[in-house]
C-alpha positions in Angstrom: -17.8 41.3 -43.6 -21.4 41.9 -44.5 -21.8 42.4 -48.7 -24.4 43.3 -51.0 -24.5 42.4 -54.5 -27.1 43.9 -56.8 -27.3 42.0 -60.5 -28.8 40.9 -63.0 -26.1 38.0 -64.2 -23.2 36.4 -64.5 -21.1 39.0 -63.2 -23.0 39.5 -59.9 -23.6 36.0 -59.8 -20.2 34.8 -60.4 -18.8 37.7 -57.7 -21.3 35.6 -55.0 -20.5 32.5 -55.4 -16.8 33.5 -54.9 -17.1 35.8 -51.8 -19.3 33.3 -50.2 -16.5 30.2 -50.7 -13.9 33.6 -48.6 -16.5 33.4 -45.9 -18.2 36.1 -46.3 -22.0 37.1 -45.4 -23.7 37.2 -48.9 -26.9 38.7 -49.9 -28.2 39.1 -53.7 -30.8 41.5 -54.8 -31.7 40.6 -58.3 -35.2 40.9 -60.1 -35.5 37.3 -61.2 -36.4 34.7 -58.7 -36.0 32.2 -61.0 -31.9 33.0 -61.3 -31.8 33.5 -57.6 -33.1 30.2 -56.9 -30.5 28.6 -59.0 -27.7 30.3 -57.4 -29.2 29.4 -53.8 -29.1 26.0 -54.4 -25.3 26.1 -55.6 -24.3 28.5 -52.5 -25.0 29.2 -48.9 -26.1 33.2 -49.2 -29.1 35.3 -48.6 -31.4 36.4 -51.9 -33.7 38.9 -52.3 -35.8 39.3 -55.2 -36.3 43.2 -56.2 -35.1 46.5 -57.6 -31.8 47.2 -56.1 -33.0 51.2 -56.8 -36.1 50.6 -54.0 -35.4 51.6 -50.4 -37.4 49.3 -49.2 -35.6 46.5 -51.2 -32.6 47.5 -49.4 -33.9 47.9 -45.9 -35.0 44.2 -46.3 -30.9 43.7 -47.1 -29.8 45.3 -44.2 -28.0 47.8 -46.5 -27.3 49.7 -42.8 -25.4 46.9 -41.3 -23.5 46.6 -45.0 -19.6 47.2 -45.1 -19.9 46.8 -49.2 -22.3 47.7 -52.0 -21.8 46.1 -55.0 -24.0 46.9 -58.2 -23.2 45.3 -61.1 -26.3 45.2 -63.6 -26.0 45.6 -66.6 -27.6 49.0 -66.3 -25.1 51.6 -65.1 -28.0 54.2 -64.7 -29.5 51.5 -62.3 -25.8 50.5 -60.5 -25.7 54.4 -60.0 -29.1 55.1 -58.3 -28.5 52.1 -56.5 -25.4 53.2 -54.9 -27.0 56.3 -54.0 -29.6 55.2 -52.0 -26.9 52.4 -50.4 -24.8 54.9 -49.2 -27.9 57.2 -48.0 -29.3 54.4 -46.3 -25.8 53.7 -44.3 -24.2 51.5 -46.5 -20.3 51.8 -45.8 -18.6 51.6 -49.2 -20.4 51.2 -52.7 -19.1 50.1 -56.0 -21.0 50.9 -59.4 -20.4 49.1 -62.4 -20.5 51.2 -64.9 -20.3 51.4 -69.2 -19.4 54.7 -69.8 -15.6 55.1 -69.4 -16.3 59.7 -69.2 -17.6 58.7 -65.8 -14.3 57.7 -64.6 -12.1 61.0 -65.3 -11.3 62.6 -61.9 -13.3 65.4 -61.8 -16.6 63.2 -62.6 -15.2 60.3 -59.9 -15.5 63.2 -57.2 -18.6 64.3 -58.2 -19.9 61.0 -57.7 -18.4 60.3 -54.8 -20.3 63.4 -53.1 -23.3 61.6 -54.3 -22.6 58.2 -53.3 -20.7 56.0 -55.2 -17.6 55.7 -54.1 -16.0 53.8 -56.9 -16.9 52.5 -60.1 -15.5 49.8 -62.0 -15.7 49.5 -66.1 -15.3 46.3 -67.0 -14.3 47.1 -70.9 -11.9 49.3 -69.5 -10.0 47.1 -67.3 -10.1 44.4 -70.0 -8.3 46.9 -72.4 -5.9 47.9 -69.9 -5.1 44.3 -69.3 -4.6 43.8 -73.3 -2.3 46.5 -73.0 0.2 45.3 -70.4 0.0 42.0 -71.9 1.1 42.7 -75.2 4.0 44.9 -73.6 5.1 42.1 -71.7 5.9 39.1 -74.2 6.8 36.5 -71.4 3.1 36.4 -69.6 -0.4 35.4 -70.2 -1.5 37.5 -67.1 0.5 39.4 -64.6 0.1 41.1 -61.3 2.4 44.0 -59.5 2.3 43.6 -55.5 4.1 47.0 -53.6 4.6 49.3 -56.7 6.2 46.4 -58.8 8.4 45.5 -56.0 7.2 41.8 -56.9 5.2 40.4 -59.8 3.5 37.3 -60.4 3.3 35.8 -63.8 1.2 32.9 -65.3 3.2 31.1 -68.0 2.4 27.8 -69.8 5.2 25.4 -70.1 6.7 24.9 -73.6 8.0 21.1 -74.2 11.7 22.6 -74.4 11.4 24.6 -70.7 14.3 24.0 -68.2 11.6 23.2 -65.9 9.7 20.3 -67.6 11.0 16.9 -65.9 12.2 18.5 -63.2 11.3 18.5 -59.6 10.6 21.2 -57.3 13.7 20.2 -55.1 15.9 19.6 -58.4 14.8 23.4 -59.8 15.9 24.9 -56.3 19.3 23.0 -56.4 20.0 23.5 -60.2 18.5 27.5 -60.8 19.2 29.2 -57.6 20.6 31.5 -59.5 16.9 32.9 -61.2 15.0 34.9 -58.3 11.7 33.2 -59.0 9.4 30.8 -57.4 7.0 28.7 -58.3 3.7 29.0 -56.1 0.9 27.6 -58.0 0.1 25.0 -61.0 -2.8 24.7 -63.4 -2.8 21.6 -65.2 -6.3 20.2 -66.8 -8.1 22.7 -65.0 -6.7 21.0 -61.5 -5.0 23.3 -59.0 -1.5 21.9 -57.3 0.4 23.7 -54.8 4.2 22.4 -56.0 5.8 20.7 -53.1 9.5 19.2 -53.2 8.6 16.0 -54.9 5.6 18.1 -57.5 7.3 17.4 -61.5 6.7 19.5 -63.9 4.9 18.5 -67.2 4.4 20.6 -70.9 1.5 22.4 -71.0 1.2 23.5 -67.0 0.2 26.5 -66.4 2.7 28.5 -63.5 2.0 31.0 -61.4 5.3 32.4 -60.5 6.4 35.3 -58.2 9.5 36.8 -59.2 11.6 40.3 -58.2 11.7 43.1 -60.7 13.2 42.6 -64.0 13.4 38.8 -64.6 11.1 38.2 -67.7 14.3 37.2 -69.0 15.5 34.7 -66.4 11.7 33.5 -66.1 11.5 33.1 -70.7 14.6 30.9 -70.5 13.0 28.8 -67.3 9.7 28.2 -69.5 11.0 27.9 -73.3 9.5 31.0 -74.1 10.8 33.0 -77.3 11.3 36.7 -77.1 8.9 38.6 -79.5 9.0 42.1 -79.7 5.7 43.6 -80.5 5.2 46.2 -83.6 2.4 45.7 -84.8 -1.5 44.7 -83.2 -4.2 43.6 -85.5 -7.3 44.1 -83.2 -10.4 42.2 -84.4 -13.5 44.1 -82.8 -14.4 47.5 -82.4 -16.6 47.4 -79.7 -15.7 49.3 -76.1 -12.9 47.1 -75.6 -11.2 46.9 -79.1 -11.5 51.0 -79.1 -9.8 51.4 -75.8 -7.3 48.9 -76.8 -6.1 50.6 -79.8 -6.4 53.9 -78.5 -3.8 52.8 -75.3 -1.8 51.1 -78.0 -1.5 53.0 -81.0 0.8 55.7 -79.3 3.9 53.2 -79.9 2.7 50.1 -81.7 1.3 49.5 -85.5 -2.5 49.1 -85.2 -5.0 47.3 -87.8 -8.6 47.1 -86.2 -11.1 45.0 -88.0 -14.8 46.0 -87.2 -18.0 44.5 -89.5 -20.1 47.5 -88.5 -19.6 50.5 -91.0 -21.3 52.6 -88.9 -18.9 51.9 -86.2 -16.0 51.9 -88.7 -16.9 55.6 -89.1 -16.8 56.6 -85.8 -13.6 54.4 -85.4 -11.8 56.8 -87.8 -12.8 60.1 -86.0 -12.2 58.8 -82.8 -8.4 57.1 -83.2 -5.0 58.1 -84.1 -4.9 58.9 -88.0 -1.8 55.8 -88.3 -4.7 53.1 -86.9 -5.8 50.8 -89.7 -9.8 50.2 -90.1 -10.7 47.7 -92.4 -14.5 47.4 -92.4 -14.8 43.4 -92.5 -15.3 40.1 -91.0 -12.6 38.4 -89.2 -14.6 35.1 -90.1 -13.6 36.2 -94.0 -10.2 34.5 -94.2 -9.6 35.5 -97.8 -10.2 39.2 -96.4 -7.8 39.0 -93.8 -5.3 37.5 -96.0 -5.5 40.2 -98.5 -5.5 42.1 -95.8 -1.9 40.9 -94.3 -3.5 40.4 -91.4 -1.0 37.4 -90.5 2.0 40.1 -90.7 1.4 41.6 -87.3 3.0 40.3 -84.2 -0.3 39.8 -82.4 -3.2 39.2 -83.0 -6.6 40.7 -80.2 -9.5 39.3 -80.9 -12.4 41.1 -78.6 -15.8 41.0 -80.7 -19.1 39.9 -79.2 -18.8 36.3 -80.0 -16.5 34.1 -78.2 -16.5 31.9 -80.8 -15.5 34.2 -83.3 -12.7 35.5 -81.3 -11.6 31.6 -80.3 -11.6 30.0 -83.7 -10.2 33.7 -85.3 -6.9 33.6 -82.9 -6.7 29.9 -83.7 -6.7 30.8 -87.2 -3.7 33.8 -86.3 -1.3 31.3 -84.5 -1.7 28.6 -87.4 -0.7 31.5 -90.2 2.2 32.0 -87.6 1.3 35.1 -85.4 3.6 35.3 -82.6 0.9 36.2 -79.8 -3.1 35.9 -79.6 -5.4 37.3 -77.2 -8.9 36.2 -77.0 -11.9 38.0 -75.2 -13.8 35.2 -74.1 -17.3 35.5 -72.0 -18.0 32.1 -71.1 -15.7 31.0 -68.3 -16.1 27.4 -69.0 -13.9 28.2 -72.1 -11.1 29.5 -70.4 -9.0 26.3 -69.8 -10.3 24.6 -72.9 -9.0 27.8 -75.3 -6.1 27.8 -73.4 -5.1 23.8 -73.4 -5.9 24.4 -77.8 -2.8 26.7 -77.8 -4.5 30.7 -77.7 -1.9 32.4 -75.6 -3.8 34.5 -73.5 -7.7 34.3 -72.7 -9.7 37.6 -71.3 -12.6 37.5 -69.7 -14.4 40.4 -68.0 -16.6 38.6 -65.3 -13.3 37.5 -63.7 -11.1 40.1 -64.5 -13.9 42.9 -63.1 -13.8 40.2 -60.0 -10.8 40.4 -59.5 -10.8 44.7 -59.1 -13.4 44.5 -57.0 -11.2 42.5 -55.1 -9.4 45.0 -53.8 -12.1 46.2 -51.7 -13.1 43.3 -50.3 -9.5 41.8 -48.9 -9.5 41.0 -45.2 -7.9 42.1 -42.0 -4.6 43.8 -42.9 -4.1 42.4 -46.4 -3.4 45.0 -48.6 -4.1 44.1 -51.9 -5.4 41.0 -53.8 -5.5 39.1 -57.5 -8.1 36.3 -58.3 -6.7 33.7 -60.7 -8.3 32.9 -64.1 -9.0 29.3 -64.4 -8.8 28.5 -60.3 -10.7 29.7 -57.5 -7.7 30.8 -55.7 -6.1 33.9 -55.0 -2.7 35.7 -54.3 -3.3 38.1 -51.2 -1.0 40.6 -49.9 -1.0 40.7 -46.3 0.9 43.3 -43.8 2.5 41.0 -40.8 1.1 42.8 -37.5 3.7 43.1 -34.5 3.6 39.7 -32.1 1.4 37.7 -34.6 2.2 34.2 -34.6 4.3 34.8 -38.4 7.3 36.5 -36.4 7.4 33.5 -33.5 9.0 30.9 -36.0 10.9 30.2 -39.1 8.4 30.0 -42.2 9.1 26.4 -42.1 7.8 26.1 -38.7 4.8 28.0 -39.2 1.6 25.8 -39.3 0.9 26.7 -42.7 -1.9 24.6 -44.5 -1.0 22.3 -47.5 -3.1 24.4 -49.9 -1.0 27.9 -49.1 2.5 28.9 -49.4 4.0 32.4 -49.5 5.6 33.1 -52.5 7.7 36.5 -51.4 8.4 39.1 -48.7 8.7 42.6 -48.9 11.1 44.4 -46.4 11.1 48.0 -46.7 12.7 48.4 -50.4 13.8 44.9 -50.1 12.4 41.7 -51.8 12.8 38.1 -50.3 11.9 34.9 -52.4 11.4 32.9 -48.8 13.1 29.9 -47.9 11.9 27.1 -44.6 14.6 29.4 -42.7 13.1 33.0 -43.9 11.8 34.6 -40.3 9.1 37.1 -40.8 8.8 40.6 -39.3 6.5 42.8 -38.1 5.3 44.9 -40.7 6.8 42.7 -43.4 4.6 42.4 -46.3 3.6 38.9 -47.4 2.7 37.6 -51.0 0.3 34.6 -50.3 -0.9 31.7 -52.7 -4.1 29.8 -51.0 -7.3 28.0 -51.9 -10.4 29.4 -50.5 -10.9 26.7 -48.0 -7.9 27.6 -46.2 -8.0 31.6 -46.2 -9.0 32.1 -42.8 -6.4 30.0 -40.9 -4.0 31.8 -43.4 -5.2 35.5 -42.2 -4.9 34.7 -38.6 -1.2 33.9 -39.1 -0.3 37.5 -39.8 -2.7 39.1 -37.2 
């Protein structure tokens, strides 16, 4: 698959270097040669330094042999134009970046779609959306549906009181058959493990589980999690993805937004639900949010422009005894380090718009696909093709690589956690953990 990335930063940059590790042919259009000579030395792509917007950039591209167009400046006017000219100069599929969340109503998605662009991806958005469905499921720091919910995965940290710390992979299967869940990945110190039969589980992992429908409480008891019911949201932030957030939320929760702009504060009133809270302030001002009850609500979201305002600021929350913190964090080399200091959930754009974009980029007959925060993995979806070498043998007996397993199966309506003896059908749809390195040899199993 031939890609194009236009951008101007982390987000293009960090999109490269992760499509090139999937094998992909990689070229970057981005106006600084110095960045582009820093990323070719750290991965094995093409570069071209120009204007993304310049036909004759992209004819040096190959934008005609290109099956995706991705522009993710920082300039939405410039990821538009861009697009335009991909698609006019043969490009099969473009993706815009874009700010402005009026863009991505139906009626304006079709218009630009006759012009072009084919999709658009807000980054803010999608980072408010995930607040959302975080903060209305109290078991998860991240979660992902595969076939309409059919299964889910879940990331949870291990408390020191979980059933599962101390306890084996083989022991868990024997002793909690009973909880339709499996354990298909492990973060611990920022290492990736693939839990075999002998793998022990240790406070503090982080566990990527897939699990049927409706076992958040089956998967809280397995972890040591506490059930918190969430009322109440004190958002720090006002910004694009503190707005969104409270405007998604404040149809059924409590909402207190704190935002140190008064200008913004103003617009913040006319713009959300009369019952949402502003307090013009600084979240920095712990006397403030005292007075403020701040430490009443049962979470705390803090999304300003500093990571290390929102990072010390949720420390602050969970120490005054808020049951749930988010952070928004921008730097990804934070991401295990806030998590390992005890913020529940980290958020961070560049990975989480990576992960959309994702969808558009899966191979051969995978259907949908979820990159992991804080591992360069990914759970992939695939559809199992008739006569592939998946319906020959048992899972067991498939030559799966160490670094992959398949966490579940979907049959029709039906959802199978897989055992060695689980045979697979054709047009069975398969939930698949694997490391970049072993991708490949994984798709070629299903096709």
């Amino acid at each position: 698959m031939n890609i194009i990335i236009a951008g101007d930063g982390e987000v293009g940059f960090y999109l490269a270097r992760s499509l090139t590790a999937l094998d992909f042919n990689i070229t970057v259009v981005d106006p600084h040669s110095a960045l582009l000579k820093k990323l070719e030395s750290n991965a094995d792509l093409l570069t071209i330094a120009g204007d993304s917007t310049s036909p004759e950039v992209l004819k040096e591209a190959n934008v005609g042999d290109c099956d995706l167009f991705l522009a993710v400046l920082h300039d939405e006017s410039i990821n538009l134009i861009s697009c335009m000219v991909a698609k006019k100069l043969k490009a099969r599929r473009t993706v815009a970046r874009v700010v402005n969340a009026e863009f991505l109503n139906e009626k304006n998605k079709e218009m630009f779609k006759q012009l072009g662009v084919d999709e658009m991806v807000c980054p803010e958005r999608i980072a408010a959306k995930e607040i959302t469905n975080l903060l209305n499921n109290n078991v998860a720091t991240e979660f992902f549906d595969f076939s309409g919910g059919l299964l889910t995965m879940y990331l949870v940290r291990l408390e020191p009181e979980s059933l599962v710390v101390g306890k084996s992979m083989r022991e868990l299967a024997r002793s909690y058959s009973n909880f339709h869940v499996r354990i298909v990945s492990v973060l611990r110190h920022s290492q990736t493990f693939i839990p075999h039969s002998d793998f022990v589980f240790e406070p503090g992992d982080f566990c990527y589980i897939i699990s049927k429908s409706h076992q958040q409480d089956a998967i809280a008891k397995m972890v040591g999690k506490t059930d918190v019911t969430v009322r109440s949201v004190a958002i720090v932030g006002g910004g694009r993805v503190g707005r969104s957030a409270a405007k998604e939320l404040g149809s059924h929760m409590d909402i207190t937004l704190v935002e140190s702009d008064m200008d913004r504060c103003r617009d913040l009133t006319s713009l959300l639900d009369k019952r949402t809270t502003i307090i013009n302030g600084d979240a920095t001002d712990i006397d403030l949010m005292t007075e403020e009850r701040i430490w009443e609500n049962d979470a705390f979201v803090a999304v300003t422009n500093s990571t290390e305002t929102n990072v010390l600021s949720c420390l602050h929350a969970r120490r005054q005894g808020v049951k749930r913190t988010i952070a928004l964090v921008e730097n990804t080399g934070f991401i295990n380090i806030s998590q390992d200091i005890g913020i529940d959930t980290i958020i961070n754009k560049k990975l989480i718009t990576a992960s959309y974009i994702a969808r558009f980029i899966v191979k051969g007959d995978a259907v949908s696909s979820k990159w992991l925060s804080g591992t360069n993995a990914e759970l992939i979806e695939f559809v199992v093709k008739p006569h592939s070498t998946a319906t020959r043998k048992p899972i067991g007996e498939l030559a799966l690589a160490s670094d992959a397993t398949i966490g579940g199966v979907i049959r029709g309506i039906e959802t199978i956690l897989p055992t060695r003896e689980t045979q697979l059908q054709a047009e069975d749809r398969v939930v698949v953990f694997a490391l970049p390195h072993v991708m490949n040899k994984v798709s070629k199993l299903f096709n």
